[in-house]
Steps between C-alpha positions, in 0.01 A plus 500: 500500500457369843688745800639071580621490115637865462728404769625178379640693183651736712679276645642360185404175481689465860330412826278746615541743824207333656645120483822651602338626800288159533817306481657765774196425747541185435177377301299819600472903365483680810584427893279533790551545886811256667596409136204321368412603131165680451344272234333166463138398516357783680700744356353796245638671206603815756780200642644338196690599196292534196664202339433237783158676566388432124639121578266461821185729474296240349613165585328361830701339685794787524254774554274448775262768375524375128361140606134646559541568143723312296421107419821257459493164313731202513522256275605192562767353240784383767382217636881312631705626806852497603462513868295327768384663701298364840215795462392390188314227290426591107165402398425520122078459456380652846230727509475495877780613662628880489846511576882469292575250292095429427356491115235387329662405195832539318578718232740502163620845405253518244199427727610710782554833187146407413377492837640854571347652236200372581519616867613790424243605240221396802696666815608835354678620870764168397826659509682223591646154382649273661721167547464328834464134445374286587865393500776734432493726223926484487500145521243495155688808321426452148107431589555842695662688310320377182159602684685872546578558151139394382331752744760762418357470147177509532417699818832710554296713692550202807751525742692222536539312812643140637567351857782251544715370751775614419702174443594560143442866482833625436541300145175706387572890601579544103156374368305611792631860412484426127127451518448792686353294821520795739350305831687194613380369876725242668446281801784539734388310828881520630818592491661286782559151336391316796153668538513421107484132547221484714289637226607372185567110459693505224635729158590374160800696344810417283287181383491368864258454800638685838372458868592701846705785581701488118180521340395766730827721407448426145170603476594846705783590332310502155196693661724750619669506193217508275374776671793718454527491124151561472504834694846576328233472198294760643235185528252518820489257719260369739626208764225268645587341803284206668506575867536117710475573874781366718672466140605799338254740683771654645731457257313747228624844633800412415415348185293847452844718598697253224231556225463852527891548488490314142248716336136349578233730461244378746470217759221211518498299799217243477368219740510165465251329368492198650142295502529104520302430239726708213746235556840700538790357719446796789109452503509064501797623775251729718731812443239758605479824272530809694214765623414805319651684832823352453521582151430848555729493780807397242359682208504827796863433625599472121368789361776701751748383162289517178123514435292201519229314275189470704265464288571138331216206429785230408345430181415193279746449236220560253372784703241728337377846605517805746684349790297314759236400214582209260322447171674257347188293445385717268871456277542123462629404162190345394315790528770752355483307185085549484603890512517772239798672645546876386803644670424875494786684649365838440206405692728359795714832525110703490393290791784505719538896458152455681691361742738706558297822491305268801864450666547906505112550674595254722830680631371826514183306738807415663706809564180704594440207751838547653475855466217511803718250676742699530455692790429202674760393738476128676716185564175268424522250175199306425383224225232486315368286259380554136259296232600649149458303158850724380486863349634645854141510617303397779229338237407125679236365660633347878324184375660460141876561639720192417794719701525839699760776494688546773648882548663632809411881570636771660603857516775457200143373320407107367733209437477180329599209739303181346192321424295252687355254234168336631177320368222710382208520751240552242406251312197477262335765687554359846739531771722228675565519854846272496649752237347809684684351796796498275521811350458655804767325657714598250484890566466458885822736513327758265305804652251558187458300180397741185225331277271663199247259675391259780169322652401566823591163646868549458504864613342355824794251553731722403401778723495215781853416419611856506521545164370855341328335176557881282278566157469878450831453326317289217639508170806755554830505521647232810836726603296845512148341665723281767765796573177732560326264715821470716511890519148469678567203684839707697209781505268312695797327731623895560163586590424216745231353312689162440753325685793372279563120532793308356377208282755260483383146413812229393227238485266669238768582293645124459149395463477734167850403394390133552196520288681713195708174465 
């Protein structure tokens, strides 16, 4: 018997000392500095209780380090809404747009079962299922919940996972903790009524349409709400939050401070996506999205509460893959029924102890790294870039990169603070010089980008652009090679060799944000 299950029968078929602490903390095991709980998606096992770590160690998007590893999967089987809401526009067969509320076809129960068994039998690193549209999974709850049961039958080695908007929530805490659906993320863009409806047009609840300020405080109340009797259920819960400069922008650290006193576990703010052409009320409006910079600025004066989710791709509602790729191409129903599916679970738990034995290598990398940094002792922070295809390692080609890595170093050792998505430069074997242009502009506030390859012409122009294009890391481990190449970059700064330089670059970083949309 599990350590996790010997302790559930001590407790007698009561609540267990670790949820009793979680419910304490409010949503989290153990506290940091000023209050703020040490968990969430950077967090390691050494900072959670076992039970919550066993919940988040292998699903991507609470564990920063488990998403270059783990592969998530939504299925899309909730196609109607019960808000409005002026960020989005559902689209039901579109291949070409990446973003919320996007699929490429609908799915019954049944299909969407078959479809994750197929997935998962090709993607052995899935861990993850999910509900997230393209509507709202609470406002479809017997396609939901039907989908649940089916993939808690035949793959109950899945975790479970939906993202709703709270709206109806509260009436589906029982189920929801009935079939054992242990991640629930909610999108809480306010919790001042009148900030409220700017961003939503309208709710439907208690068999009516509402507009303004009352649907607003409807709409909050049951967020709030839902999100209390979920963490009274010991249920994690992530809160997304769609940052709207001169909307709310200021107005999320204090929806942050009201989240993390009902339980949350972690903290998403995300940026508007607002492009023209996808047809929503803010982009046909010219509501600008905001820069990369000013997200990290409110994701940084956040964090001083809870621990913040920095490492989100706003997915597709049919999403398929390690975050940041998306092969759901490769899963439409027409070619899932052409496939002799063999769901080996065995083989699944064999591959992803590869994994994990991988996740341990890569820590101690890590620790030894810091280990020489530690007698180090400097006030400079730096960014760097990195290409990686997942796996924690520095193992793509500068030209093949569809995104980079953003970390922030120092002496405490590498962070996590975003990705800049881009357009590959290679293509077919040759270079092009607008997306060159591009890419570069989107690290212009990064001191080194970390590649396991690059051509000559685009170490040139990045040299030129002050840039340090770095390979002798190829094919190891990003958080030791980047934390060791800092060490020797405040070497050769101590030394007099280099000059340190601050990189800050606003424009570069809306550019990136502007293209990932």
């Amino acid at each position: 018997m599990s350590t996790s299950a010997q302790h559930q029968v001590s407790c007698g078929g009561e609540i267990s000392e670790t949820m009793q602490v979680m419910a304490t903390h409010k949503g989290c095991g153990t506290i940091g500095g000023s209050g703020k709980a040490s968990c969430g998606s950077q967090a390691g096992i050494a900072n959670l209780p076992i039970e919550i770590w066993e919940k988040v160690k292998n699903h991507p998007c609470y564990s920063e380090e488990a998403h270059h590893h783990y592969a998530r999967m939504h299925v899309a089987v909730a196609p109607a809404c019960n808000i409005q809401c002026n960020y989005c526009n559902r689209k039901y067969d579109c291949a070409n747009e990446s973003r919320p509320g996007i699929v490429s076809e609908k799915l019954t129960p049944v299909q969407a079962a078959k479809k994750v068994l197929a997935v998962a039998s090709a993607i052995p690193q899935l861990s993850v299922v999910g509900v997230a549209g393209p509507g709202d999974p609470l406002a479809n709850p017997d396609k939901t919940f039907r989908t649940f049961e089916l993939v808690n039958r035949l793959a109950p080695d899945l975790k479970l996972c939906l993202s709703t908007n709270g709206l109806a929530l509260p009436d589906h805490v029982d189920t929801i903790a009935r079939l054992k659906v242990d991640h629930v993320t909610i999108t809480i863009n306010m919790i001042d009524p009148e900030i409220g409806a700017k961003i939503h047009s309208w709710i439907f609840y208690g068999h009516k349409r509402c507009t303004g300020i009352e649907a607003a405080r409807i709409l909050s109340n049951r967020q709030l709400q839902g999100l209390e009797m979920l963490t009274a259920r010991g249920v994690l819960c992530k809160v997304n939050s769609v940052m709207i400069p001169g909307i709310n922008d200021q107005h999320l650290v204090e929806v942050n401070k009201a989240v993390k006193s009902r339980g949350a576990f972690l903290h998403n703010v995300m940026p508007l996506i607002s492009s023209p052409e996808h047809g929503t009320v803010f982009g046909l409006r010219g509501q600008r999205g905001p820069t990369a910079q000013e997200v990290t600025a409110l994701q940084d004066s956040c964090e001083s509460e809870m621990n913040m989710m920095r490492h989100c791709r706003q997915c597709r509602a049919d999403a398929v893959g390690l975050l940041g790729e998306d092969r759901g191409a490769e899963f439409t129903m027409k070619k899932i029924m052409a496939m002799d599916i063999k769901y080996d679970e065995q083989a699944r738990k064999e591959y992803q102890a590869k994994v994990e034995k991988a996740r341990t290598a890569n820590l101690v990398a890590k620790q030894e790294a810091l280990a020489r940094l530690a007698s180090a002792s400097s006030e400079i922070k730096v960014l760097v870039a990195v290409a990686t295809k997942g796996s924690g390692l520095i193992n793509q080609h500068f030209g093949h990169a569809k995104e980079f890595q953003v970390y922030e170093l120092s002496t405490s050792g590498a962070k996590y603070v975003g990705h800049r998505a881009i357009h590959s430069y290679c293509q077919g074997g040759h270079g092009e010089d607008s997306k060159l242009e591009m890419a570069i502009g989107a690290i212009k506030d990064c001191h080194a980008i970390f590649v396991s390859k690059i051509g000559g012409c685009p170490k040139a122009e990045l040299i030129k652009a002050g840039i340090e294009p770095v390979d002798r890391y190829a094919c190891e481990f990003i958080d030791g090679s980047v934390t060791a190449w800092f060490k020797l970059y405040l070497d050769k700064v101590n030394e007099g060799k280099i000059h340190h330089v601050e990189r800050v670059d606003a424009a570069a970083r809306s550019n990136a944000l502007t293209s990932a949309a």
